[in-house]
N, CA, C and O of each residue as an XYZ file, in Angstrom:
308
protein
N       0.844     -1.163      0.000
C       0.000      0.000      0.000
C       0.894      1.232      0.000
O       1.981      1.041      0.545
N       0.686      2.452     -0.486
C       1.267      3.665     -0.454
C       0.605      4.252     -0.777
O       0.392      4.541     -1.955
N      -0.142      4.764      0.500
C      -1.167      6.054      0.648
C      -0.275      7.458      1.204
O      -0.911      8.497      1.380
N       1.014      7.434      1.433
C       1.843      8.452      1.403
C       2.433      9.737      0.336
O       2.806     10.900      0.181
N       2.127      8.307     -0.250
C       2.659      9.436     -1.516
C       1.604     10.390     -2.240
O       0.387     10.473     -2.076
N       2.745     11.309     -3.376
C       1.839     12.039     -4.219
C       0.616     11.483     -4.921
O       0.671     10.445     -5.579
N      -0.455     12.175     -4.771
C      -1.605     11.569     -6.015
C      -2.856     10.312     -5.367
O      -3.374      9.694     -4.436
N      -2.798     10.469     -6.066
C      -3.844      8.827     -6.079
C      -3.317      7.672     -5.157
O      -2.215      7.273     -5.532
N      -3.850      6.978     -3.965
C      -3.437      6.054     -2.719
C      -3.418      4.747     -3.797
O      -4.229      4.486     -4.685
N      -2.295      4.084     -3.426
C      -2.403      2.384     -4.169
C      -2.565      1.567     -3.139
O      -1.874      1.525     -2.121
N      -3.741      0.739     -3.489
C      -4.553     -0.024     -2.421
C      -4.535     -1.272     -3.407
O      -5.178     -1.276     -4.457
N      -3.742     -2.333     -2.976
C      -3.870     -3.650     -3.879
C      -5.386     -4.239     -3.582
O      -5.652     -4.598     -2.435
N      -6.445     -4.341     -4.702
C      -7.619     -5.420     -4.480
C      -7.457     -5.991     -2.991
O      -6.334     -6.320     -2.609
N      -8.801     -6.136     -1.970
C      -8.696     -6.732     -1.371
C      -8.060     -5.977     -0.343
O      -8.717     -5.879      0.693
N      -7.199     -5.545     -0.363
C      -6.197     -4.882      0.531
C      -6.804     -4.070      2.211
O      -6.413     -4.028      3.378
N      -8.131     -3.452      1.272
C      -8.456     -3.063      2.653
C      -8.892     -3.804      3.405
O      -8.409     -3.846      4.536
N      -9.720     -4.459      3.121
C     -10.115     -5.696      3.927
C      -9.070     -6.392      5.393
O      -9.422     -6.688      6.534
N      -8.351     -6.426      5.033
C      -7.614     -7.017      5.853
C      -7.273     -8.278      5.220
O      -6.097     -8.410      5.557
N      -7.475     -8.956      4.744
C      -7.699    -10.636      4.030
C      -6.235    -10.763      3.421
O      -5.723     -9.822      2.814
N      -5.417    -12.305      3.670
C      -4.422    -12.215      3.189
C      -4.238    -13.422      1.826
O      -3.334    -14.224      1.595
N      -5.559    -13.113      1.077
C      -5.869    -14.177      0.280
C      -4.637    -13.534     -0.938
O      -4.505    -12.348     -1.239
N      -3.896    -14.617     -1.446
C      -2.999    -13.806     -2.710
C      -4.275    -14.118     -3.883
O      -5.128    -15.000     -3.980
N      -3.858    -12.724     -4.823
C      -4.293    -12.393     -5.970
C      -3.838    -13.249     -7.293
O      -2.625    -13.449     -7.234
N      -4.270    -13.664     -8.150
C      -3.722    -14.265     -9.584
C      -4.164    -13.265    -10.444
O      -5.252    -13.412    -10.999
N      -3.287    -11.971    -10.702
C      -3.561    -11.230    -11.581
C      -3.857    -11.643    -13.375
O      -4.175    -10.787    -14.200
N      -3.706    -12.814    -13.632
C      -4.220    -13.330    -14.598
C      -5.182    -14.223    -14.996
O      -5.286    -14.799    -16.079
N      -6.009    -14.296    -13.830
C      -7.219    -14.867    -13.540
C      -8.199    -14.049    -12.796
O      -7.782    -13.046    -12.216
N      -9.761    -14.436    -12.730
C     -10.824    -13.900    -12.354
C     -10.672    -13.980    -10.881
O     -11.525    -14.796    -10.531
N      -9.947    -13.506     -9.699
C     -10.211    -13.953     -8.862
C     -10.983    -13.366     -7.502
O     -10.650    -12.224     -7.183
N     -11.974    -14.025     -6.674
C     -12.792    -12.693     -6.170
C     -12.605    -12.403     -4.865
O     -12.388    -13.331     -4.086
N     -12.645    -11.400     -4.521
C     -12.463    -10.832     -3.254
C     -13.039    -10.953     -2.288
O     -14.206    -10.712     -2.600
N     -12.969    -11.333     -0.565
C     -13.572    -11.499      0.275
C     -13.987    -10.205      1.074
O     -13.271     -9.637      1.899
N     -15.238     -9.835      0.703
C     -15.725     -8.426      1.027
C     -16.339     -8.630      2.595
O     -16.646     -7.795      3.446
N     -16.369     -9.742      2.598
C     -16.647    -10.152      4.215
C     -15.909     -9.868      5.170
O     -16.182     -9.407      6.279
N     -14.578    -10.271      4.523
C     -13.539    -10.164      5.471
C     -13.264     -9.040      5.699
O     -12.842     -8.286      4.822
N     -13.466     -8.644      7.079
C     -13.169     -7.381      7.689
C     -12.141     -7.337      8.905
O     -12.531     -7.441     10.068
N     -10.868     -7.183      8.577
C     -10.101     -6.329      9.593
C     -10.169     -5.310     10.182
O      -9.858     -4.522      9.289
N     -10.368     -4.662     11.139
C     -10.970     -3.712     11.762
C      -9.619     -2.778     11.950
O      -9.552     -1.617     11.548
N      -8.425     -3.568     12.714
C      -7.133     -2.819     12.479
C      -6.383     -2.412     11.188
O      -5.509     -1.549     11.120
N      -6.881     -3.197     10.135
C      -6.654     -2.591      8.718
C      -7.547     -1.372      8.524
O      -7.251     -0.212      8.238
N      -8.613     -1.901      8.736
C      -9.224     -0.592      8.531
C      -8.955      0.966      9.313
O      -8.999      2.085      8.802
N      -8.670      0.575     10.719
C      -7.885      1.487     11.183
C      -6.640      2.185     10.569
O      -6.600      3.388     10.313
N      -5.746      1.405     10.383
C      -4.910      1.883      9.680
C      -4.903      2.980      8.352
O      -4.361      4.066      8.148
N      -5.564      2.323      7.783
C      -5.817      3.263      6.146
C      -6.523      4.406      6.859
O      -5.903      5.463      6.744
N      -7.616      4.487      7.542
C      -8.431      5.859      8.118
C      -7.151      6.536      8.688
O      -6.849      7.473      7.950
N      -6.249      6.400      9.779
C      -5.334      7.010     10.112
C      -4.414      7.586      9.057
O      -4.039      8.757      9.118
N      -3.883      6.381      7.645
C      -2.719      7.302      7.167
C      -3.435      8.181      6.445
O      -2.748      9.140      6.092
N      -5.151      8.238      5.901
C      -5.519      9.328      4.731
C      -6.139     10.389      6.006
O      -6.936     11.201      5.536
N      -5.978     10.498      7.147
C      -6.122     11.536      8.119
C      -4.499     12.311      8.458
O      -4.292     13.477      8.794
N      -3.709     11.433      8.279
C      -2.644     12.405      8.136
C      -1.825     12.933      6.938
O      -0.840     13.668      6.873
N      -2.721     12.183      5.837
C      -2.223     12.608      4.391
C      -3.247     14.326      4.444
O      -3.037     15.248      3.655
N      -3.970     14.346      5.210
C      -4.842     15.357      4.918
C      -3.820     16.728      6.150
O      -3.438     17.878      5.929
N      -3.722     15.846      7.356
C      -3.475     16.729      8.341
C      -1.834     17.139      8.234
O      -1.475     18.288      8.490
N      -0.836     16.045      7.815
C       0.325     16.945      7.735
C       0.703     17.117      6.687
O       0.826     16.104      5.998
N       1.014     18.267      6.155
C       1.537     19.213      5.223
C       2.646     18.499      4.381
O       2.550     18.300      3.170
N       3.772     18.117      5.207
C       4.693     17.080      4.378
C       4.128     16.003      3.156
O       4.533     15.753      2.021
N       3.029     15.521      3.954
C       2.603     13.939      3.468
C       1.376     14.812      2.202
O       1.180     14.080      1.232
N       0.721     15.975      2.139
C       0.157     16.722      1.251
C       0.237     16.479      0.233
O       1.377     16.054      0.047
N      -0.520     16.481     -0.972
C      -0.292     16.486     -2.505
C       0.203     17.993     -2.785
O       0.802     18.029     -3.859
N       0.136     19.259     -2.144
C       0.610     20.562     -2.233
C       2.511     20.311     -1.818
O       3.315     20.999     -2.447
N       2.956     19.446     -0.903
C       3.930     19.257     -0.189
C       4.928     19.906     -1.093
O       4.732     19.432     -2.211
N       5.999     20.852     -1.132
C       7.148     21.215     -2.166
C       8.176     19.896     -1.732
O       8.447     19.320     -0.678
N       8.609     19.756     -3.270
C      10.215     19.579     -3.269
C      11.336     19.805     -3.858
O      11.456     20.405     -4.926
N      12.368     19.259     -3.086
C      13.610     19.989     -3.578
C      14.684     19.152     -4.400
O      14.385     18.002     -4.719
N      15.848     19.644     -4.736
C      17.016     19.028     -5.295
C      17.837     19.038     -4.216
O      17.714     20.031     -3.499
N      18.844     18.023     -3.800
C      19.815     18.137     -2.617
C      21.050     17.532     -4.206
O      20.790     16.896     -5.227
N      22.200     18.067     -3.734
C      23.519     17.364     -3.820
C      23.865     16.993     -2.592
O      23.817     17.519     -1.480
N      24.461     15.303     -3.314
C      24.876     14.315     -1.851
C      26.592     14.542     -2.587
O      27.717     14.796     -2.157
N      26.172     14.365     -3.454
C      28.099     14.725     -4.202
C      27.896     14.599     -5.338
O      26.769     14.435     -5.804
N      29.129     14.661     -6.119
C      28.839     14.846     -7.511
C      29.412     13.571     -8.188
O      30.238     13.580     -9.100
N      28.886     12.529     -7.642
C      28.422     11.261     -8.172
C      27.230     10.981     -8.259
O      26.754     10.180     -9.063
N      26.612     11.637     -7.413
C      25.162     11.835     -7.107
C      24.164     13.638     -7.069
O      23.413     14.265     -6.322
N      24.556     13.717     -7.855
C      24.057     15.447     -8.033
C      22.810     15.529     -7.923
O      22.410     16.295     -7.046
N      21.812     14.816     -8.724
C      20.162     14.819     -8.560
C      19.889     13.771     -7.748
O      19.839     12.682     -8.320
N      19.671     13.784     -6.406
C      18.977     12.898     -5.533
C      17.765     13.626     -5.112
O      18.001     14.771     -4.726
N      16.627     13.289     -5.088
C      15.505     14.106     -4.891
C      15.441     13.758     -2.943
O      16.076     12.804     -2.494
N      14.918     14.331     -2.361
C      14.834     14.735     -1.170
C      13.694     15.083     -0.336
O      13.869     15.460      0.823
């Protein structure tokens, strides 16, 4: 999952749920909408409450260019 980042949250099928059924992305396979984790679900409510509440984790968030050296001149930061 990476609801941290910029943009749009990636939530694999299933994912919220809690359920640790694996996926066959090349087959029909269906999801257990039953299955409810309650601490998963906790979780995701918490990180898109602080994607909202801290500024860093923001889709507005700025960033910068750092030099680490000049083997490495564009490392984003």
């Amino acid at each position: 999952m990476a609801r941290t980042l910029y943009g749009m949250p990636l939530i694999y099928n299933g994912q919220e749920t809690g359920g640790n059924q694996a996926l066959d992305y090349f087959a029909d396979t269906k999801i257990n909408w039953t299955a409810n984790d309650d601490k998963m679900l906790g979780t995701l409510r918490t990180l898109t409450a602080l994607k909202h509440a801290v500024p860093a984790l923001g889709d507005n968030s700025a960033m910068g260019w750092v030099t680490l050296s000049p083997a490495n001149a564009n490392v984003q930061a």
